[in-house]
C-alpha positions in Angstrom: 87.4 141.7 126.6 90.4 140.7 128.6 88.5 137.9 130.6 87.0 136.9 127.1 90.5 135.8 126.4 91.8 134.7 129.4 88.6 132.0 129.3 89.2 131.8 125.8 92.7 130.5 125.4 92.5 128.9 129.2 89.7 126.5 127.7 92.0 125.9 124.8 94.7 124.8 127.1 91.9 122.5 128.7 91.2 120.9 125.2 94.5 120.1 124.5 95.0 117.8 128.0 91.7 116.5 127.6 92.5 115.3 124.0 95.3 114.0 125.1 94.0 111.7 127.4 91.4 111.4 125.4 93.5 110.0 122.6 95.8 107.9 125.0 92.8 106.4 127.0 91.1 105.1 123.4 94.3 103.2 121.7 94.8 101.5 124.7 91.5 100.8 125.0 91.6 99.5 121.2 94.6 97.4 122.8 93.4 95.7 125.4 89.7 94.6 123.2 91.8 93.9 120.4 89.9 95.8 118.3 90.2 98.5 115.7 90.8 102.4 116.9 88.3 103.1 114.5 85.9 101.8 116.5 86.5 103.2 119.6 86.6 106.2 117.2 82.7 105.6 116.2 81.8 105.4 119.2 83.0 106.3 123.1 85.2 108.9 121.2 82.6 110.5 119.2 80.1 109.8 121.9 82.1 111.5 124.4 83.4 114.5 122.4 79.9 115.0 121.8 79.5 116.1 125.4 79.2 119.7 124.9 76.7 119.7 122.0 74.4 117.2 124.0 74.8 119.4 127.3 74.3 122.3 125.8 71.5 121.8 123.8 69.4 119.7 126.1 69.3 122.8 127.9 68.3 124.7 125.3 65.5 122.3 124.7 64.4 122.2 128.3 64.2 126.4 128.0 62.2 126.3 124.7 64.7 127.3 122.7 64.7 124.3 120.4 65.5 126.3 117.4 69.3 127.3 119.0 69.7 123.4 119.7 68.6 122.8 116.1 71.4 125.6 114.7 74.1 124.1 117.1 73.2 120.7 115.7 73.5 121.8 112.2 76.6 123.8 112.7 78.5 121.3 114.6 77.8 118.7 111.8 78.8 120.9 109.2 81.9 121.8 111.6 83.1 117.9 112.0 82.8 117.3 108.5 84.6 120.2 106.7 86.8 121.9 109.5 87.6 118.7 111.0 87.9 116.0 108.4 89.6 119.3 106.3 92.4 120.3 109.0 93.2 116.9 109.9 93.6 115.8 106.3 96.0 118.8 105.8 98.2 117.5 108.4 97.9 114.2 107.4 96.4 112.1 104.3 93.3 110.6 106.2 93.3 106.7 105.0 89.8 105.8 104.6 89.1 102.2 106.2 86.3 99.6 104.4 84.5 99.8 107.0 83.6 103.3 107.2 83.1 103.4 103.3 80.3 100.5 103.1 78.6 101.4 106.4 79.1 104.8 108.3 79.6 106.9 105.2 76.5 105.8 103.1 74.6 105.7 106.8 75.8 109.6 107.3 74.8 110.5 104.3 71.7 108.5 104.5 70.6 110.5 107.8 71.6 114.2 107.4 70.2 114.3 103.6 67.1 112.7 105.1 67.3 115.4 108.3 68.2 118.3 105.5 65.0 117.1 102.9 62.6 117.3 106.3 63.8 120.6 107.6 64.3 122.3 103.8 60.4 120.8 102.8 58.5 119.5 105.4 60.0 120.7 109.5 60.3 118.4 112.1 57.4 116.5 114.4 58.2 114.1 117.5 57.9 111.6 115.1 60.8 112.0 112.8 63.0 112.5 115.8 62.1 109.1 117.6 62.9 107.7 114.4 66.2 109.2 114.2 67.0 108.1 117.8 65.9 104.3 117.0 67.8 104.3 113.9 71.0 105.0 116.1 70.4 102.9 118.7 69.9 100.4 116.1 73.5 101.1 114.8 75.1 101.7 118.0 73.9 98.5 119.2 75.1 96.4 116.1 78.6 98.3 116.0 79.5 97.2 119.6 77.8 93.8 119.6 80.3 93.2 116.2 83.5 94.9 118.0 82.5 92.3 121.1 82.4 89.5 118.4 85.7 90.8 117.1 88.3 88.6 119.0 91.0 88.8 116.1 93.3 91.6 116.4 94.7 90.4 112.8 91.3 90.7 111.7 91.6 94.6 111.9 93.8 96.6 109.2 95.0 97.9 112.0 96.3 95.5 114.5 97.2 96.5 117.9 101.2 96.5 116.6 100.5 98.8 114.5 98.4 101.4 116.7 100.6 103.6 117.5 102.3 103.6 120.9 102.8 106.9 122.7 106.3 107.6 122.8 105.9 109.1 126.4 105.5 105.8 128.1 106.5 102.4 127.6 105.4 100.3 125.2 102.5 98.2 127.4 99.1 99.4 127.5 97.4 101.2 130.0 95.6 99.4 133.0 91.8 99.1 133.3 91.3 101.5 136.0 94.4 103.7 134.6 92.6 103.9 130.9 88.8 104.6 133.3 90.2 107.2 134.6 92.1 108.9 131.8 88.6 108.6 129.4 86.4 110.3 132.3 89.3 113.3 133.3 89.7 113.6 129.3 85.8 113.8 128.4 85.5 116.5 132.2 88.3 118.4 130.4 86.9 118.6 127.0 83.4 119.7 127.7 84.3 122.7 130.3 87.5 123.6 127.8 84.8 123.7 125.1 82.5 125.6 127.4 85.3 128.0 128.5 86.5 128.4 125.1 83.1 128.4 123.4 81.9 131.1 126.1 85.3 133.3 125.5 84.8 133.3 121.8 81.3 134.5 122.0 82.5 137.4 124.4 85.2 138.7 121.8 82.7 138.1 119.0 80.3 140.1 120.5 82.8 142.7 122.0 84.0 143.2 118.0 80.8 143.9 117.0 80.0 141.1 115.6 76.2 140.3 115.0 74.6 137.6 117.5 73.0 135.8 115.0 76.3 135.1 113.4 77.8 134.0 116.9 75.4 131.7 117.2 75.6 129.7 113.8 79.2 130.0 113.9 81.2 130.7 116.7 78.8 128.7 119.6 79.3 125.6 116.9 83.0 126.0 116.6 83.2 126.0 120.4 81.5 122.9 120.8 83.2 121.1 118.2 86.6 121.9 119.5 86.7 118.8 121.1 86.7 116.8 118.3 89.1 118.8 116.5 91.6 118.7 119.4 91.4 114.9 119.5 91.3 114.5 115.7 94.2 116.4 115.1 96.1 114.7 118.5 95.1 111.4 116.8 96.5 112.6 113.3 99.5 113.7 114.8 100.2 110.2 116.5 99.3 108.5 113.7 96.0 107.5 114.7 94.1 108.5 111.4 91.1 105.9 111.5 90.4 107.4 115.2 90.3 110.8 113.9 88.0 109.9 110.9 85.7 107.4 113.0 85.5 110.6 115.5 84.5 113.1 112.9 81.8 110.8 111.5 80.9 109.2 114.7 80.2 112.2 116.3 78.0 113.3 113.4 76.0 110.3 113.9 75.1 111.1 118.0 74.6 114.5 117.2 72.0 113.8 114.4 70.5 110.8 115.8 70.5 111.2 119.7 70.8 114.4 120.5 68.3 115.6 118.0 66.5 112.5 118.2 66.3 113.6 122.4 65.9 117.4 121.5 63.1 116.9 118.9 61.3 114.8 121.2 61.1 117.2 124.6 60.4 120.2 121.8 60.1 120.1 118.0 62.4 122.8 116.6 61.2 124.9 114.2 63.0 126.2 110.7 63.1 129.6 109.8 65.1 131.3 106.9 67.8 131.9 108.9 68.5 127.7 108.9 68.2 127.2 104.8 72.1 127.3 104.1 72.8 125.5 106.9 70.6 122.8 106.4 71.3 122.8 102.5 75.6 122.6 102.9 75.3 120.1 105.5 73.3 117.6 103.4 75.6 118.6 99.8 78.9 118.2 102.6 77.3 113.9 104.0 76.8 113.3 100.5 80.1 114.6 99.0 82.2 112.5 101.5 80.9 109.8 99.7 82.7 109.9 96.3 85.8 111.7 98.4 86.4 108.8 100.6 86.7 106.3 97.6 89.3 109.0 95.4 93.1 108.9 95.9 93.5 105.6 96.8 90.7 105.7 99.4 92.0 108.7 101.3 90.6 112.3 101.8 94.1 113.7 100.6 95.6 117.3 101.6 93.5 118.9 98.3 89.9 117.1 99.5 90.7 118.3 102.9 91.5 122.1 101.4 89.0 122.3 99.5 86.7 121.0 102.4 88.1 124.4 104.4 87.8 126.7 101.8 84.3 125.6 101.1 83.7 125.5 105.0 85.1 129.3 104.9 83.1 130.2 101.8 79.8 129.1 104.3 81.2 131.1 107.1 81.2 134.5 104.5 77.8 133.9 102.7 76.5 133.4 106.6 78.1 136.2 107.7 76.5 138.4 104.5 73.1 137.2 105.3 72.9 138.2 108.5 73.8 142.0 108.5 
């Protein structure tokens, strides 16, 4: 129990350099492209926060145990979009940019309610997963060839005055190699915090008493979604909202499209009961953050985002009911 913690709140203290860096590494990135944070956000952010999930879950799916990378896949979607998106709205009204409600939104919500119809009705074959991985390589490629294209910073809402300078250096951006190596020690940081602090959890969890079935869907997703909470709410707290949305989103899109485009592929996971409420909240929560990006002023305001955490809490009880 004791080295439960230790790991627990050491990989905590892991996530919050990493995310750091993390954070620093992409506005100055945004900078020096003169392009928005949000897409930086969409993509080496969410891609790179991701890192646990995809780790994790690859080796799952190389052991047979497709139906664990399926649950982590679900949970961690559900976990970016109401624990995530929630908390960082709490802290901070989250302003929701054009971009993200005419492409990534609809294209979100497009995807998981497509991946929740499949599992709830029909399961998964090799087939629906290669489709899911061409559909975001498709994006991915079209989202950086148009941030190449972008040579405007004005062009952006948010130009690179406005992005938010850290107040614990001087006004310039980072070097090349300077912002290199601050993405890959923040992205080695993130993943073994998560894994220390995913690991921890599930040792206290289980210590407590607590069912593993519920560990799994819960507390293993949590873990590996810490990293995009610890950067969200870094990026909230300088200011950075479009990052910490474009993250939240973004990282939805890897984890639906490559990493179970990649899992589904090596080993079809299957769906058993257990995986109904999952699948059925994570499709109601990509479709709901339609209409809530476009209220209050295009924002998800401190009530969307509480009312995204209660419902994410009222998930974690039914789960938790369910499985004893």
């Amino acid at each position: 129990m004791i080295l439960n913690t230790l790991q627990f709140f050491g990989g905590l203290l892991l996530l919050l350099i990493g995310g750091r860096l993390l954070v620093s590494a992409s506005v100055d990135t945004a900078k020096r492209l003169n392009v928005s944070p949000l897409v930086v956000g969409l993509t080496l952010v969410a891609w790179g926060t991701s890192a646990p999930e995809l780790a994790l879950n690859l080796v799952s799916a190389h052991k047979g145990r497709s139906d664990l990378a399926l649950g982590n896949i679900l949970g961690a979607n559900i976990c970016n979009m109401a624990l995530v998106i929630g908390a960082c709205a709490v802290i901070k009204p989250l302003v929701v940019q054009e971009r993200l409600i005419k492409v990534e939104i609809w294209l979100n919500a497009g995807i998981l309610g497509l991946m929740a119809l499949l599992g709830l009705f029909l399961g998964f074959d090799k087939w629906q997963a290669g489709l899911m991985l061409g559909v975001f390589g498709a994006y991915s490629m079209w989202t950086i060839m148009a941030a190449l294209r972008q040579t405007d910073a004005a062009s952006s809402p948010t130009s690179a005055d406005t992005l938010g300078d850290d107040p614990t250096r001087g006004s310039g951006p980072m070097g090349w190699l300077m912002i290199g190596a601050c993405f890959v020690g923040g992205l080695v940081l993130l993943s073994l915090g998560g894994s220390l602090a995913s690991d921890g959890a599930s040792g206290i969890a289980l210590a407590l008493g607590v069912p593993a079935a519920i560990v799994g869907v819960t507390i293993v997703s949590i873990g590996t979604t810490l990293p995009e909470m610890v950067t969200g709410v870094m990026a909230v707290r300088k200011g950075q909202t479009d990052l910490a949305m474009g993250n939240a989103i973004g990282s939805c899109l890897f984890n639906a499209g490559a990493i179970f485009g990649i899992v589904g592929l090596i080993s079809p996971p299957g769906v058993d009961g257990s995986l109904t409420l999952p699948l059925a909240y994570m499709g109601i929560l990509a479709i709901a953050l339609v209409p809530i990006s476009r209220t209050f002023g295009k924002t998800v305001s401190r009530l969307e985002g509480g009312l995204l955490l209660a419902s994410y809490l009222g998930f974690l009880i039914v789960s938790a009911v369910r499985a004893l």
